[in-house]
DRENPA-3360 file (N, C-alpha, C; in nm, 2 decimals, always signed):
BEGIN
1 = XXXXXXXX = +0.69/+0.05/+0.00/+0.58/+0.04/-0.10/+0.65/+0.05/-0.24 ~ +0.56/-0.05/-0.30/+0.63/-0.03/-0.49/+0.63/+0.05/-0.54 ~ +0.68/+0.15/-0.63/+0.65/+0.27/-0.71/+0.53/+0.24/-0.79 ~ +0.46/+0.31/-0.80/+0.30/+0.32/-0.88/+0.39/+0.27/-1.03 ~ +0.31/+0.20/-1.13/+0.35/+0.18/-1.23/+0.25/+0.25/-1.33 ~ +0.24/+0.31/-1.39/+0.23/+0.43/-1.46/+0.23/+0.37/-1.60 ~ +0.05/+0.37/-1.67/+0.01/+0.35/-1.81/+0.05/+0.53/-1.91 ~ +0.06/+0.48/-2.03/+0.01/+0.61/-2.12/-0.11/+0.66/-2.10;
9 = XXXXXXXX = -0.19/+0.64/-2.06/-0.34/+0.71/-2.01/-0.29/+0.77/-1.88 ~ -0.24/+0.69/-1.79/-0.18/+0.76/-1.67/-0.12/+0.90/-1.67 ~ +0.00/+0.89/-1.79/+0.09/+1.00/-1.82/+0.05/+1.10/-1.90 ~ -0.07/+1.05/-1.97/-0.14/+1.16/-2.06/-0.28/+1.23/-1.95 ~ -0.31/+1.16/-1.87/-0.38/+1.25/-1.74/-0.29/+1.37/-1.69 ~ -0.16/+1.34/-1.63/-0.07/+1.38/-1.55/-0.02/+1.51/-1.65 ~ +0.01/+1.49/-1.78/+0.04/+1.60/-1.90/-0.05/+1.71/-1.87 ~ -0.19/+1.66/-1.90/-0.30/+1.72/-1.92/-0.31/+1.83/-1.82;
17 = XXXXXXXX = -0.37/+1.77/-1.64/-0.36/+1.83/-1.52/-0.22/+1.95/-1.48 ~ -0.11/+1.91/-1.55/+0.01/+2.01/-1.53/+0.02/+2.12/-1.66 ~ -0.08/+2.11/-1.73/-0.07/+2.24/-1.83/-0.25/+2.30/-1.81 ~ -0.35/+2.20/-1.73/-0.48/+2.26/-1.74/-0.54/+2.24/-1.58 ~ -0.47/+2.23/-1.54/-0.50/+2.25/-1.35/-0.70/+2.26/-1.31 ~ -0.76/+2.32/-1.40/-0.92/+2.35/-1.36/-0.94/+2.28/-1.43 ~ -0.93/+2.17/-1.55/-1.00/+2.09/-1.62/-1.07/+2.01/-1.54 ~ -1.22/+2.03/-1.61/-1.35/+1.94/-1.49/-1.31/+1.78/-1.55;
25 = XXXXXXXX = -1.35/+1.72/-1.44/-1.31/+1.51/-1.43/-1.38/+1.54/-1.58 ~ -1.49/+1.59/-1.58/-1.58/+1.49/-1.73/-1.51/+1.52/-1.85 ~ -1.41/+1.66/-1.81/-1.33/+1.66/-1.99/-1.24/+1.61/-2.00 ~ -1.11/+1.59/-1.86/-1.05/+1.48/-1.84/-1.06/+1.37/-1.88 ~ -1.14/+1.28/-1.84/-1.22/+1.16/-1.85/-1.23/+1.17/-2.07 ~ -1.30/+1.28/-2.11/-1.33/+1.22/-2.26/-1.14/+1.31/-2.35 ~ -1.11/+1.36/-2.24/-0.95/+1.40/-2.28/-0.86/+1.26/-2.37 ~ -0.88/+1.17/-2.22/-0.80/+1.02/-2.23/-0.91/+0.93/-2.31;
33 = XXXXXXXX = -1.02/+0.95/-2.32/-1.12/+0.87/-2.34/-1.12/+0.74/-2.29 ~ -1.17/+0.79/-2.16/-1.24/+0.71/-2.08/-1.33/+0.75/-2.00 ~ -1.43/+0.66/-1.94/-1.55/+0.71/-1.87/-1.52/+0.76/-1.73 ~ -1.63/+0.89/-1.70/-1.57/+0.96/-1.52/-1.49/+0.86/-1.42 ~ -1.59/+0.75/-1.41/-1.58/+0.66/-1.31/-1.38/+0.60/-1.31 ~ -1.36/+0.54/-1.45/-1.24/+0.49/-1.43/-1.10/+0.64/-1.45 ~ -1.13/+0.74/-1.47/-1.06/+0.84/-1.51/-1.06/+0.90/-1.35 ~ -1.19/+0.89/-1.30/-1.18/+0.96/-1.09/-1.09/+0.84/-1.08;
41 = XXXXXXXX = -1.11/+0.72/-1.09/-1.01/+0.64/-1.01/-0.86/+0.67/-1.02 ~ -0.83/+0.62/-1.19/-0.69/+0.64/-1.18/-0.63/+0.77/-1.12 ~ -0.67/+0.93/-1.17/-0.65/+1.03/-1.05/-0.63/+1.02/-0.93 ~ -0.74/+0.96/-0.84/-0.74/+0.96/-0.71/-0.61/+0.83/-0.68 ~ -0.57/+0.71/-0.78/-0.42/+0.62/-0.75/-0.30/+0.73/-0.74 ~ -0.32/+0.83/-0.86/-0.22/+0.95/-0.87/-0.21/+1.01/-0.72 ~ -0.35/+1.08/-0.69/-0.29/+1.17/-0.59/-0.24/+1.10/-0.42 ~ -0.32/+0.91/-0.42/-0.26/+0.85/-0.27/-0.11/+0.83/-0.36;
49 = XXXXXXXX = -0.09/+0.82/-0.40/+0.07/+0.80/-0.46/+0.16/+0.87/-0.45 ~ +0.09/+1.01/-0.42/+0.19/+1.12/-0.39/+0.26/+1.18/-0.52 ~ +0.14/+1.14/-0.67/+0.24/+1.11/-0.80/+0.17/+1.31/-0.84 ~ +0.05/+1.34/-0.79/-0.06/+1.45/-0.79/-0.01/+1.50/-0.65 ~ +0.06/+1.62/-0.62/+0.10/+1.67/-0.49/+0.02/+1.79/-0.45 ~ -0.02/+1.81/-0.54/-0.17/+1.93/-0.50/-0.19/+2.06/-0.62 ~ -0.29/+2.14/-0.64/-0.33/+2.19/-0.71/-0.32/+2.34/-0.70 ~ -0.30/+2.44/-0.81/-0.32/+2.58/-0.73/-0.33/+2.66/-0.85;
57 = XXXXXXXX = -0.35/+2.79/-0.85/-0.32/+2.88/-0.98/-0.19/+2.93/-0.97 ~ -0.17/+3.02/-1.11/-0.03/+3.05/-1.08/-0.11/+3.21/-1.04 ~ -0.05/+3.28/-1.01/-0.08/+3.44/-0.97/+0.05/+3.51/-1.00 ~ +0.02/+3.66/-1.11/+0.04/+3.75/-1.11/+0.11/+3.83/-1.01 ~ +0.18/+3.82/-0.93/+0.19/+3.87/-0.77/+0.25/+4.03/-0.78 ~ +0.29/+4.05/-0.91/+0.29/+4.23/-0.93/+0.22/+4.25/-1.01 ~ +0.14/+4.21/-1.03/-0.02/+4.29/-1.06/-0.12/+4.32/-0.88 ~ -0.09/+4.21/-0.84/-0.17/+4.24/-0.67/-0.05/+4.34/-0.58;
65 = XXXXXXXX = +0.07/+4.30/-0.57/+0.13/+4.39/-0.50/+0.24/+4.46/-0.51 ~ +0.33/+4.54/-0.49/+0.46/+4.57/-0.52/+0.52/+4.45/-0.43 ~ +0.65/+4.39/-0.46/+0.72/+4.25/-0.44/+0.87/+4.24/-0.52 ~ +0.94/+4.21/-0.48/+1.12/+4.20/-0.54/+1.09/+4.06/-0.54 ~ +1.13/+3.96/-0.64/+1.19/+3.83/-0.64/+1.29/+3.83/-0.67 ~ +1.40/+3.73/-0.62/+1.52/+3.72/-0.57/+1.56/+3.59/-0.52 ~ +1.64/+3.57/-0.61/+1.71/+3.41/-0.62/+1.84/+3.43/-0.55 ~ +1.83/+3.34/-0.45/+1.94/+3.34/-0.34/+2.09/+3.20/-0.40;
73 = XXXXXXXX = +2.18/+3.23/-0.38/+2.29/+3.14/-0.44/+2.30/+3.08/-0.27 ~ +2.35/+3.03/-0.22/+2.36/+2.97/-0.09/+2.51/+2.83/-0.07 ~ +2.62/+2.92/+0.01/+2.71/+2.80/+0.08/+2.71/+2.82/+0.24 ~ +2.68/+2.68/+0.24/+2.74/+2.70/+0.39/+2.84/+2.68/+0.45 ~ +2.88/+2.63/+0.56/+3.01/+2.67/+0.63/+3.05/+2.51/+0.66 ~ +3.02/+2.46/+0.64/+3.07/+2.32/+0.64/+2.95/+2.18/+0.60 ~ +3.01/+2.08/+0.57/+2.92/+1.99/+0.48/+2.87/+1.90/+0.60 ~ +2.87/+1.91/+0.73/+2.81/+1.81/+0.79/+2.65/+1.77/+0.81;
81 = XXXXXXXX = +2.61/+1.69/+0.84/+2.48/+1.60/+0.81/+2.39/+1.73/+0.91 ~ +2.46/+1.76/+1.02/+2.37/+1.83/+1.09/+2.30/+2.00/+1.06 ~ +2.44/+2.02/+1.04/+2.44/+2.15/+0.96/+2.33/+2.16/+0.83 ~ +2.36/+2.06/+0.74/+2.23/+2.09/+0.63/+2.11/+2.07/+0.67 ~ +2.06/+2.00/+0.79/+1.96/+1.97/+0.85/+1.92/+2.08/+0.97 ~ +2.00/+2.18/+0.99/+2.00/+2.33/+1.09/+1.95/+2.38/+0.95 ~ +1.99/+2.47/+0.85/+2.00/+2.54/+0.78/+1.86/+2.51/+0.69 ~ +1.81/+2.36/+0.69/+1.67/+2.33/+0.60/+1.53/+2.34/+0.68;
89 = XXXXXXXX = +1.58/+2.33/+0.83/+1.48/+2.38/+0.89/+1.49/+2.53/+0.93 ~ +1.55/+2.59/+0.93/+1.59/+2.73/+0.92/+1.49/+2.77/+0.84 ~ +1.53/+2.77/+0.71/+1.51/+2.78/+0.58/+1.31/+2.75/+0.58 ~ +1.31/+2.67/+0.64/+1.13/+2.62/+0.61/+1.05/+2.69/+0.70 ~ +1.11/+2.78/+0.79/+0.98/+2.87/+0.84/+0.95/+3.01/+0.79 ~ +1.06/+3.02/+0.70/+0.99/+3.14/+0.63/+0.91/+3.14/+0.53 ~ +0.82/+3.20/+0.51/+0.69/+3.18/+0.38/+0.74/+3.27/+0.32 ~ +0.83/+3.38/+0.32/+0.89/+3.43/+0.16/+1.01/+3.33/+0.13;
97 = XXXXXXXX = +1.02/+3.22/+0.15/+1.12/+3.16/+0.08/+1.03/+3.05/-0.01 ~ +1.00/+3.07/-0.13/+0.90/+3.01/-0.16/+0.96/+2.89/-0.24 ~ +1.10/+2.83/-0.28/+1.13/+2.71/-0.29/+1.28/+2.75/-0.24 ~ +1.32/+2.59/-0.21/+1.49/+2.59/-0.22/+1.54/+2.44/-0.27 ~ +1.65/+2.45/-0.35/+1.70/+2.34/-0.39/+1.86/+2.31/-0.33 ~ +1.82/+2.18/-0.30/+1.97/+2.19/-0.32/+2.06/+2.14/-0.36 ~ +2.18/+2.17/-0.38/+2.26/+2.14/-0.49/+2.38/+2.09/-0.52 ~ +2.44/+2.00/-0.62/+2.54/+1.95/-0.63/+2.67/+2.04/-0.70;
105 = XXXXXXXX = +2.78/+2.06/-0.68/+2.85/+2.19/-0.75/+2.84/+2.26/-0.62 ~ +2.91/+2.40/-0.68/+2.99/+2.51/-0.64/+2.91/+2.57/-0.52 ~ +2.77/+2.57/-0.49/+2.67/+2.62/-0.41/+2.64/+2.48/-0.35 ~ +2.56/+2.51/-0.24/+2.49/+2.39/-0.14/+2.31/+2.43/-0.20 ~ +2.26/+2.51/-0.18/+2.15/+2.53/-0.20/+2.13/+2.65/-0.29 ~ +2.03/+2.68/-0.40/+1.95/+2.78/-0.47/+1.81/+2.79/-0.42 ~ +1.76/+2.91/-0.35/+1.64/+2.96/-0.32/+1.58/+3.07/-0.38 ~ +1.47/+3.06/-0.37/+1.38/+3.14/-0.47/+1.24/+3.23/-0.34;
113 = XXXXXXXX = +1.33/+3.35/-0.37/+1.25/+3.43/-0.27/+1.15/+3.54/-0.29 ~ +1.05/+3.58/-0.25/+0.95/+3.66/-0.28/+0.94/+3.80/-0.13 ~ +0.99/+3.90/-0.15/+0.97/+3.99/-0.06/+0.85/+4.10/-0.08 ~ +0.86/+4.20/-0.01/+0.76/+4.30/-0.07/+0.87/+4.43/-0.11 ~ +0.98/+4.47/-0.05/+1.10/+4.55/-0.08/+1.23/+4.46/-0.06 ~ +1.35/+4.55/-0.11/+1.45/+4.53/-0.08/+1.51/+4.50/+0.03 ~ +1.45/+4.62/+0.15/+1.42/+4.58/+0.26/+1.39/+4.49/+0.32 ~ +1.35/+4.44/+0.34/+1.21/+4.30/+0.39/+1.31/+4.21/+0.36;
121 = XXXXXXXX = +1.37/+4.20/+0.22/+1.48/+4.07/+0.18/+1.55/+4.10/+0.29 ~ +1.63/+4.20/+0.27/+1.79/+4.23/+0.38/+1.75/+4.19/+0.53 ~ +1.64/+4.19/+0.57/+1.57/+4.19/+0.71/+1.60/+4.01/+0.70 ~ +1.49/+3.95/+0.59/+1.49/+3.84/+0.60/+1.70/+3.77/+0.63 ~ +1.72/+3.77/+0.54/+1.91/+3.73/+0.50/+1.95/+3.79/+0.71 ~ +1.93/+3.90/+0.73/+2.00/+3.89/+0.88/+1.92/+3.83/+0.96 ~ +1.82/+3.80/+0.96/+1.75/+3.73/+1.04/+1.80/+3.56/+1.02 ~ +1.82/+3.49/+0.94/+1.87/+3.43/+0.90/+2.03/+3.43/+0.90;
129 = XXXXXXXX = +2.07/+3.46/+0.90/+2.26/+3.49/+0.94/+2.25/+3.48/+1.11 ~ +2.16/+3.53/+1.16/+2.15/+3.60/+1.29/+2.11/+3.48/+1.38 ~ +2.03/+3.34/+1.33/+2.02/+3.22/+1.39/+2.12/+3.11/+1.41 ~ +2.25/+3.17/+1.31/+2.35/+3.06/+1.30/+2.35/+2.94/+1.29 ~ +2.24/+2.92/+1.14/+2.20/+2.79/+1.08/+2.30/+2.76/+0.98 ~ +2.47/+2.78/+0.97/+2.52/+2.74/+0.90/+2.60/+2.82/+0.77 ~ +2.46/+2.95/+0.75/+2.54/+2.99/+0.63/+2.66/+3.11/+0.63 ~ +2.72/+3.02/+0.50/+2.94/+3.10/+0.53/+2.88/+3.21/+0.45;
137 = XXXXXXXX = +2.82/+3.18/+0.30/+2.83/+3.33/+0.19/+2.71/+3.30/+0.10 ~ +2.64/+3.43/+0.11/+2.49/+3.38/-0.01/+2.53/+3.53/-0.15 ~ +2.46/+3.48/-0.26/+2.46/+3.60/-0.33/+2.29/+3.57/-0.39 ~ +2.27/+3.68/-0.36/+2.15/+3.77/-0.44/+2.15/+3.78/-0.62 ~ +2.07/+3.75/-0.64/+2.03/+3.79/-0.79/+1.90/+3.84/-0.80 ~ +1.88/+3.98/-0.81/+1.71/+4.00/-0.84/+1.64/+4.01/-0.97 ~ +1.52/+3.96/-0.99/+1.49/+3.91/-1.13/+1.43/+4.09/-1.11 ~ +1.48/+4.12/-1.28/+1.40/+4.24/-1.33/+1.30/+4.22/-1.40;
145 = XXXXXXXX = +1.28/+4.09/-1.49/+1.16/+4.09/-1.54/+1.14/+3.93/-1.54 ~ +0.99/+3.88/-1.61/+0.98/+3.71/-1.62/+1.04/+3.71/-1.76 ~ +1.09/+3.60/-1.82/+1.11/+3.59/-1.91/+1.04/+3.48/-2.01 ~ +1.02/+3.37/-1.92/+0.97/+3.19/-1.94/+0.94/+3.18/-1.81 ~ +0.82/+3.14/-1.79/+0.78/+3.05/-1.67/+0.68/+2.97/-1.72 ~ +0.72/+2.78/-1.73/+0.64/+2.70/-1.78/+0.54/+2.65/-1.66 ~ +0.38/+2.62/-1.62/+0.38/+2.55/-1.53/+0.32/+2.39/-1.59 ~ +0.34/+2.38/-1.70/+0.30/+2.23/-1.74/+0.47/+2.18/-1.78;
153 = XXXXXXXX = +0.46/+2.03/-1.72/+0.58/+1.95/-1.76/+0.61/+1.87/-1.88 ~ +0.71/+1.91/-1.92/+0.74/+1.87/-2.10/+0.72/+1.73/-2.08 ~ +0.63/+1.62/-2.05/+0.62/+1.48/-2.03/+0.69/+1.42/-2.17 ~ +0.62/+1.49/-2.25/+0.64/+1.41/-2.41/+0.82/+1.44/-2.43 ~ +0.87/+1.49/-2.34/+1.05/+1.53/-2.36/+1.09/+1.43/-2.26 ~ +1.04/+1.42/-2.17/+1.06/+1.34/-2.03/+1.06/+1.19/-2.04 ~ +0.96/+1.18/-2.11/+0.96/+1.05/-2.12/+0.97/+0.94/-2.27 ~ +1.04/+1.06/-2.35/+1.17/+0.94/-2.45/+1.23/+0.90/-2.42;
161 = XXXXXX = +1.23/+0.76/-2.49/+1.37/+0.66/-2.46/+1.46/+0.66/-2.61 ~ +1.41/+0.72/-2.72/+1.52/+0.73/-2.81/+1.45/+0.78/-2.91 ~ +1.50/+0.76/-3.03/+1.47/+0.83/-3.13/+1.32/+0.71/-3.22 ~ +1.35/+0.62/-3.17/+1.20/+0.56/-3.20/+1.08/+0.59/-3.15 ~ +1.09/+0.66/-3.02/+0.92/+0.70/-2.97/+0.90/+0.81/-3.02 ~ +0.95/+0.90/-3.16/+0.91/+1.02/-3.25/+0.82/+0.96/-3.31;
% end
């Protein structure tokens, strides 16, 4: 299938939705200024497109509970096709691993982990060592505080092509 081709009304929806997630269709709709009808459409092209991946709030998660986050550095023990494909399904049944990337450079993968102690992490990491999905050496970084967390996307940075679209 073709890649969706993507208007400025398109991309000023998509701006909008990634910095205002509960905006109702009808303010949407006079946001881009256009009417409900063609503003639900183009949305609903967005989300079969897979261009809108789903919706959610962000949450405070130490305001609800005590919780360590902790960004995992990740190599593994050799580069073969199978191994990174042991190690990513590894990796995808645990719901405190709440993303992982992976990466080009000195590490294979960066994961971003959510525990409730210190504990709980250490439990998770040998349980994980302990299925022999690959990994040679991980390091730990625990975040002490947030510093920046954006959830809307810089579009208007994203999508210059030079010093003319200022």
């Amino acid at each position: 299938m073709a890649p969706l081709k993507l208007d400025d009304r398109d991309i000023k929806i998509l701006a909008i939705l990634s910095r205002e997630g509960r905006i109702s269709k009808s303010d949407l709709a006079k946001r881009v200024n256009l009417s409900a009808t063609p503003c639900w459409e183009r949305l609903s092209r967005l989300e079969k497109a897979g261009i809108i991946s789903g919706y959610h709030a962000d949450i405070e998660l130490r305001h609800v509970a005590p919780q360590v986050s902790v960004f995992v550095m990740a190599e593994l023990d050799n580069h073969r096709a199978a191994t990174f494909q042991a190690f990513e399904a590894a990796i995808a049944s645990y719901d405190e691993i709440l993303s992982c990337w992976a990466l080009g450079g000195g590490f294979d993968y960066l994961m971003h982990v959510v525990t409730r102690d210190i504990d709980s992490y250490q439990r998770l990491i040998d349980d994980l060592l302990s299925r022999r999905a690959g990994l040679a050496r991980y390091f730990t970084y625990i975040v002490t505080k947030p510093v920046k967390h954006s959830a809307g996307l810089p579009f208007d940075l994203l999508l210059e092509t030079g010093p003319e679209t200022k």
